[in-house]
C-alpha distance (Angstrom), angle and dihedral (degrees) to the residues before:
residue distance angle dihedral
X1 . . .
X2 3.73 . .
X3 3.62 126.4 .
X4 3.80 88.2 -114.3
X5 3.56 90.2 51.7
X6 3.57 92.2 47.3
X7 3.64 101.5 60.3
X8 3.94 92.8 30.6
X9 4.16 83.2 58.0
X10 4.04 91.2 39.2
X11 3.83 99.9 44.7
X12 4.43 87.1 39.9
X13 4.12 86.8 57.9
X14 3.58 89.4 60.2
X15 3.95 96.0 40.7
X16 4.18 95.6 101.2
X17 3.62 88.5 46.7
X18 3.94 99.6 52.0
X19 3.84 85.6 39.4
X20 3.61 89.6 62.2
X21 3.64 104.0 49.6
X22 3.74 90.4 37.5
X23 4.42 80.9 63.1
X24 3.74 89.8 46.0
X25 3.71 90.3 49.4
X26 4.07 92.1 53.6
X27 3.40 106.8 37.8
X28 3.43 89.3 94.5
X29 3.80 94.5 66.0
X30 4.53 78.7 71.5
X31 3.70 82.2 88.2
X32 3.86 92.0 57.2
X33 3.80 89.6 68.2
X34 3.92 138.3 30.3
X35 3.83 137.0 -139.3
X36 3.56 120.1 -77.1
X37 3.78 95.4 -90.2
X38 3.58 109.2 178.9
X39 4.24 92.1 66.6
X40 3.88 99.6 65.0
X41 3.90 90.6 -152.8
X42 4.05 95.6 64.0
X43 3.81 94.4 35.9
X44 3.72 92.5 90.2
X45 3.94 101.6 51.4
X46 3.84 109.6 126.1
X47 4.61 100.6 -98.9
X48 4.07 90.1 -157.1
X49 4.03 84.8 68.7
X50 3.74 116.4 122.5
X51 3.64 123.8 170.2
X52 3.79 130.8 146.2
X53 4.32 127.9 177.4
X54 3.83 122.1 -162.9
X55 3.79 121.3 -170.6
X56 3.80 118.2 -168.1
X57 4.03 132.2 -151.5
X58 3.43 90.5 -94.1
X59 3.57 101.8 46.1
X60 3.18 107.1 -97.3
X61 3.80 119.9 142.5
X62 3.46 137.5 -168.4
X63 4.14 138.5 176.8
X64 3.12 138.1 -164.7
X65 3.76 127.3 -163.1
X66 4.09 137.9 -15.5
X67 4.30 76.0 -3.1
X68 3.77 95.5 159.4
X69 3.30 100.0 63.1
X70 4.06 124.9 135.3
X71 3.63 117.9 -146.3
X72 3.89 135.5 142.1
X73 4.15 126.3 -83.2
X74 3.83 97.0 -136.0
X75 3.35 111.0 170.2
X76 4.11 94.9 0.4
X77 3.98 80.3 75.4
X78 3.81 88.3 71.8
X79 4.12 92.5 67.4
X80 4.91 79.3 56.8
X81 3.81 89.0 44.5
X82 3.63 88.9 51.5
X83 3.40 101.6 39.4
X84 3.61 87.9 52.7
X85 3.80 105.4 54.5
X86 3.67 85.4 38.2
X87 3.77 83.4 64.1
X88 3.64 105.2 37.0
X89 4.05 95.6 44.8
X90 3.37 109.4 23.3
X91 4.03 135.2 -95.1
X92 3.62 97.6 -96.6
X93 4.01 86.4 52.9
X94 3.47 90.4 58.6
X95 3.79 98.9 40.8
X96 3.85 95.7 49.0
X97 4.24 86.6 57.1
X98 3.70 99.8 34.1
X99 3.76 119.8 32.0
X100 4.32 129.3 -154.1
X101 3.55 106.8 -131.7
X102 3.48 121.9 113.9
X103 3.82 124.7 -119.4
X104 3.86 111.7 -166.6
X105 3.78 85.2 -137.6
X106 3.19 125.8 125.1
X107 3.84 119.9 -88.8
X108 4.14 100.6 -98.3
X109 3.55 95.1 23.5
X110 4.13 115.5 143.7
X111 3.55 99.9 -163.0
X112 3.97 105.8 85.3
X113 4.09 90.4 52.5
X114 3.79 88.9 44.3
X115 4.29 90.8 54.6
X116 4.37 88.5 36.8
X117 3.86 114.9 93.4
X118 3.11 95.1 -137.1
X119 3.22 103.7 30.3
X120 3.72 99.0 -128.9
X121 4.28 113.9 158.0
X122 3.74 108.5 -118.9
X123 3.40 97.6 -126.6
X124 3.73 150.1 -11.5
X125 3.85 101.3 -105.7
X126 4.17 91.4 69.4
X127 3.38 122.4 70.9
X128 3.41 106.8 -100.0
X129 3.57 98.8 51.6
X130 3.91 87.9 46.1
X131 3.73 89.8 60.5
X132 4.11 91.9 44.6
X133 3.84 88.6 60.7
X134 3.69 97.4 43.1
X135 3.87 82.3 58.7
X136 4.20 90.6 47.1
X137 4.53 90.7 49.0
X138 3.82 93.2 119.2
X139 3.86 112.7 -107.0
X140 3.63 130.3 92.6
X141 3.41 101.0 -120.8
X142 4.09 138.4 43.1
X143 4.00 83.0 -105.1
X144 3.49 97.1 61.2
X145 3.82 106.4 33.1
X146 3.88 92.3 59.0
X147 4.18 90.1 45.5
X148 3.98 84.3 54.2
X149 3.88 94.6 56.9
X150 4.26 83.2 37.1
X151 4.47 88.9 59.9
X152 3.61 80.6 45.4
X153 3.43 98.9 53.7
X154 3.89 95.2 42.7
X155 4.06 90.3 48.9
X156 3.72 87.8 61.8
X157 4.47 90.1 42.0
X158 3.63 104.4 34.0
X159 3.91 81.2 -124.9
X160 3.78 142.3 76.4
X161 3.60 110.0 -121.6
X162 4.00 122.2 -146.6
X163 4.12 131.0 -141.4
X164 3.23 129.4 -112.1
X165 3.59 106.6 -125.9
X166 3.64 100.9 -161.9
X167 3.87 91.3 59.4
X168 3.85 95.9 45.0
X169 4.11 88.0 51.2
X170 3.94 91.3 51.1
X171 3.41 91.5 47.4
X172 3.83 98.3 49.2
X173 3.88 87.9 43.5
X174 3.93 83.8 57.5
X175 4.23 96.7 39.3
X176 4.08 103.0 115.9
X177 3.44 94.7 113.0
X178 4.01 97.9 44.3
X179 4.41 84.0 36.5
X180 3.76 86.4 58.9
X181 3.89 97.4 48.5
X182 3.74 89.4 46.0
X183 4.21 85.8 51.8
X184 3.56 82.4 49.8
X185 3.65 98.4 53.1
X186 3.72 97.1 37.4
X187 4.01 84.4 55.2
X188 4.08 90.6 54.5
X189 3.45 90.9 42.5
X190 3.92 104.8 -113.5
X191 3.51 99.6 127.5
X192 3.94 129.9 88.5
X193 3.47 100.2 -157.8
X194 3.44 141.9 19.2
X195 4.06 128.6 -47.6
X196 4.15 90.8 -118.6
X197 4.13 94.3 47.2
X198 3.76 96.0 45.2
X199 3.85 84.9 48.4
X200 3.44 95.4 50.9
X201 3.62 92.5 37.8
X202 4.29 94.7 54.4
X203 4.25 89.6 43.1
X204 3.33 92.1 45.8
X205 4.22 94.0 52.6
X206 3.98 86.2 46.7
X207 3.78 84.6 51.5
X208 4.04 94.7 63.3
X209 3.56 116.1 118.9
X210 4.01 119.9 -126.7
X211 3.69 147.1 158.7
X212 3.77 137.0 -126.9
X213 3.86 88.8 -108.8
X214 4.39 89.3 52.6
X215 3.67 80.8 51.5
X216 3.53 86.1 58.0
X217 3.78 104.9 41.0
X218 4.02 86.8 61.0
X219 3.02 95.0 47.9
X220 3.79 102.7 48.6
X221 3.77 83.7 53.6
X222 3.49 87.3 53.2
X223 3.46 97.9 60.8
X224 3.62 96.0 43.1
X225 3.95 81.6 71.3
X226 4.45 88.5 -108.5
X227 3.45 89.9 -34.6
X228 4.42 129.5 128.1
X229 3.88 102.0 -148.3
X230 4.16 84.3 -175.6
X231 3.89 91.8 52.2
X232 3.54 102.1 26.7
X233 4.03 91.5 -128.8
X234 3.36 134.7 136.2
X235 3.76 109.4 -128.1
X236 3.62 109.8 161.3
X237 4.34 124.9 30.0
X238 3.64 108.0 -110.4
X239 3.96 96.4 -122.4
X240 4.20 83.6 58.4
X241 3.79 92.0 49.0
X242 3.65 99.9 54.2
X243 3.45 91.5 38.6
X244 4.07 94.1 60.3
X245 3.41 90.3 41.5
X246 3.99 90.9 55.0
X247 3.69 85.9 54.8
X248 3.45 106.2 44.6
X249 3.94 84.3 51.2
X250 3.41 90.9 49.2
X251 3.73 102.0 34.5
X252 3.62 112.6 7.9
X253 3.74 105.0 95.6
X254 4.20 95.9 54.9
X255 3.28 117.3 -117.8
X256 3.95 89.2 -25.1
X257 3.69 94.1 70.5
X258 3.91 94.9 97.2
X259 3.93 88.2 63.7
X260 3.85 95.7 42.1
X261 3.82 98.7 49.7
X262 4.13 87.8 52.2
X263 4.39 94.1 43.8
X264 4.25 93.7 25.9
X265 3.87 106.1 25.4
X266 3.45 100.1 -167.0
X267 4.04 139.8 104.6
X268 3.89 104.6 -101.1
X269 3.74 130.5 136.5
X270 4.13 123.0 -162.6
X271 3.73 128.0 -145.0
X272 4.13 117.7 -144.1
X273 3.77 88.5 -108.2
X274 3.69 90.8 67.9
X275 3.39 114.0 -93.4
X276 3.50 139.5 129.9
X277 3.60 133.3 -160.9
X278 4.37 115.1 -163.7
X279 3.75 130.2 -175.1
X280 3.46 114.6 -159.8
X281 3.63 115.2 -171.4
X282 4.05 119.1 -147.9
X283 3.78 115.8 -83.2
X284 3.59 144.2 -159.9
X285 3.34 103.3 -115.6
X286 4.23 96.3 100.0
X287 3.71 101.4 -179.3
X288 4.37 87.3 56.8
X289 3.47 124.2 84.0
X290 3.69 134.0 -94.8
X291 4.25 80.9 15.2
X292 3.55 83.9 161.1
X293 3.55 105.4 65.0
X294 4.02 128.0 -80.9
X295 3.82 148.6 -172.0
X296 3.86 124.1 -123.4
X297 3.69 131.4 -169.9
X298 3.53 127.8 -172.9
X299 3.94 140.4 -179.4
X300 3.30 133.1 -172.8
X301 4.20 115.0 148.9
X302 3.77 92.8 -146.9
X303 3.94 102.4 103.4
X304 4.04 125.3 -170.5
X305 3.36 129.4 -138.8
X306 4.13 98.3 -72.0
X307 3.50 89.3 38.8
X308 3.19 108.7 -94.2
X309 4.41 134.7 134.4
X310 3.68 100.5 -85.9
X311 3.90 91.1 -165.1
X312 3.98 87.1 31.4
X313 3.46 94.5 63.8
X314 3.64 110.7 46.2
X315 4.18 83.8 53.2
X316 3.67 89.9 54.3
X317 4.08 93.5 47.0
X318 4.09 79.6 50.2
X319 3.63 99.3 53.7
X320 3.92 93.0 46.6
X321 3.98 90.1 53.3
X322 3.45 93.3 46.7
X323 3.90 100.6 39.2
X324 3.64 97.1 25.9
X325 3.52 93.9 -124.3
X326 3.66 100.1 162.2
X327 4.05 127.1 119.6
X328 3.56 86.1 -136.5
């Protein structure tokens, strides 16, 4: 055995350990944020929860934490939707109704499409392009669309995950702001189906019950550039891969996403019920763990200001210090 493989072996034996204190360490960053108030259904998750699951090339996984966990993807949904018109219709579909530049907005903010002639959302990850590409899933009714981004979803899991109902209700019952985008959009002609089904259609995807460890799976296959180093499968086209990860490093952590590409420097995008999804492609750096690319999920409920884990963020700037796990 090399030295390289030495220390890579010796520092990945103590991995779960290290992970474990590093949660104990940050969970009391929970009290920098608060539940996700304004949608009834999540305002009751327990804001001391830290959990965090990291799956390597090889397959190794370890957690650290309340890890089992289910909550809902919200807005990490938007990087399946995406993915999945992007592979149904084509790229340059996609791009010429939804655009990838950032807008250090916040994430259902109005104003950009109402200064934009034409009124084209800058990107995916907000709101308003979210809702654009729920109406673009292939399908020709509300039905099918969502069970398009649903096969996608359980391609990259090896399971079909379910809703919760309860959330996807509260959140509808709270929609104005997302209602009056969709309005918007419908008026300007972005949208490929009707205001109520592409509603319906973008809650409902938010709504879709996952783990730290799903959070994981994607994106491990994420930063194998579309490929499953456990099942030796091509799952996503290269072009596609990089191309999500660009935008969720550029775009996926709201209008905070300047500030976690230069302290986190990977691809990840959050949802408001705490969780966050990270790609992190392999690296030179031999003698560090997970070198070889891995996929990290996170959740913790307790949300800052743009919307972000408080707790879950300050873990994730840890473990790229001390693993190097930065694309830069």
């Amino acid at each position: 055995m090399d030295k390289d493989t030495q220390e890579e072996f010796e520092t990945c034996g103590e991995c779960a350990n290290r992970l474990q204190y590093w949660v104990e360490q940050h969970k009391k960053y929970t009290v920098k944020g608060r539940c996700a108030e304004y949608i009834p259904a999540l305002r009751y998750a327990d804001p001391d929860t830290l959990g965090v699951c990291i799956i390597g090339y090889d397959g190794e996984v370890i957690k650290g934490g309340e890890a089992d966990i289910v909550f809902t993807m919200q807005s990490i949904s938007k990087v399946i939707s995406f993915m999945t018109v992007c592979m149904a219709r084509g790229i340059s579909y996609a791009l010429e109704r939804v655009d990838v530049e950032p807008t250090g907005d916040p994430y259902n903010s109005i104003m950009r499409l109402e200064l934009k002639k034409p009124a084209r959302p800058f990107n995916p990850m907000i709101n308003a392009g979210a809702i654009t590409v729920a109406s673009l899933l292939p399908g020709s009714t509300k039905e099918g669309k969502f069970a398009a981004l649903l096969d996608t979803l359980e391609m990259l899991l090896g399971r079909r995950p379910i809703v919760d109902e309860n959330v996807f209700v509260s959140e509808k019952e709270t929609a104005h702001y997302n209602f009056a985008l969709a309005h918007f959009l419908r008026a300007g002609g972005n949208l490929e189906c009707e205001v109520e089904d592409a509603i319906d259609i973008y809650l409902r995807q938010c709504a879709i019950e996952v783990t730290v460890e799903d959070l994981a799976k994607i994106g491990l296959v994420l930063a194998c550039d579309g490929f499953h180093p456990l099942t030796y499968k091509r799952l996503l086209p290269v072009e596609l891969a990089r191309l999500t990860k660009a935008v969720m490093l550029t775009c996926g952590m709201y209008n905070a996403s300047g500030k976690f590409a230069a302290f986190v420097g990977a691809p990840s995008k959050s949802g408001v019920s705490g969780g966050i999804m990270t790609a992190v492609p392999p690296r030179r750096h031999k003698a560090t763990p997970f070198h070889n690319g891995c996929g990290i999920g996170v959740y913790s409920p307790a949300i800052d200001e743009a919307g972000n884990s408080a707790a879950g963020v300050k873990l994730l700037q840890h473990i790229s210090e001390e693993w190097e796990l930065s694309v830069f």
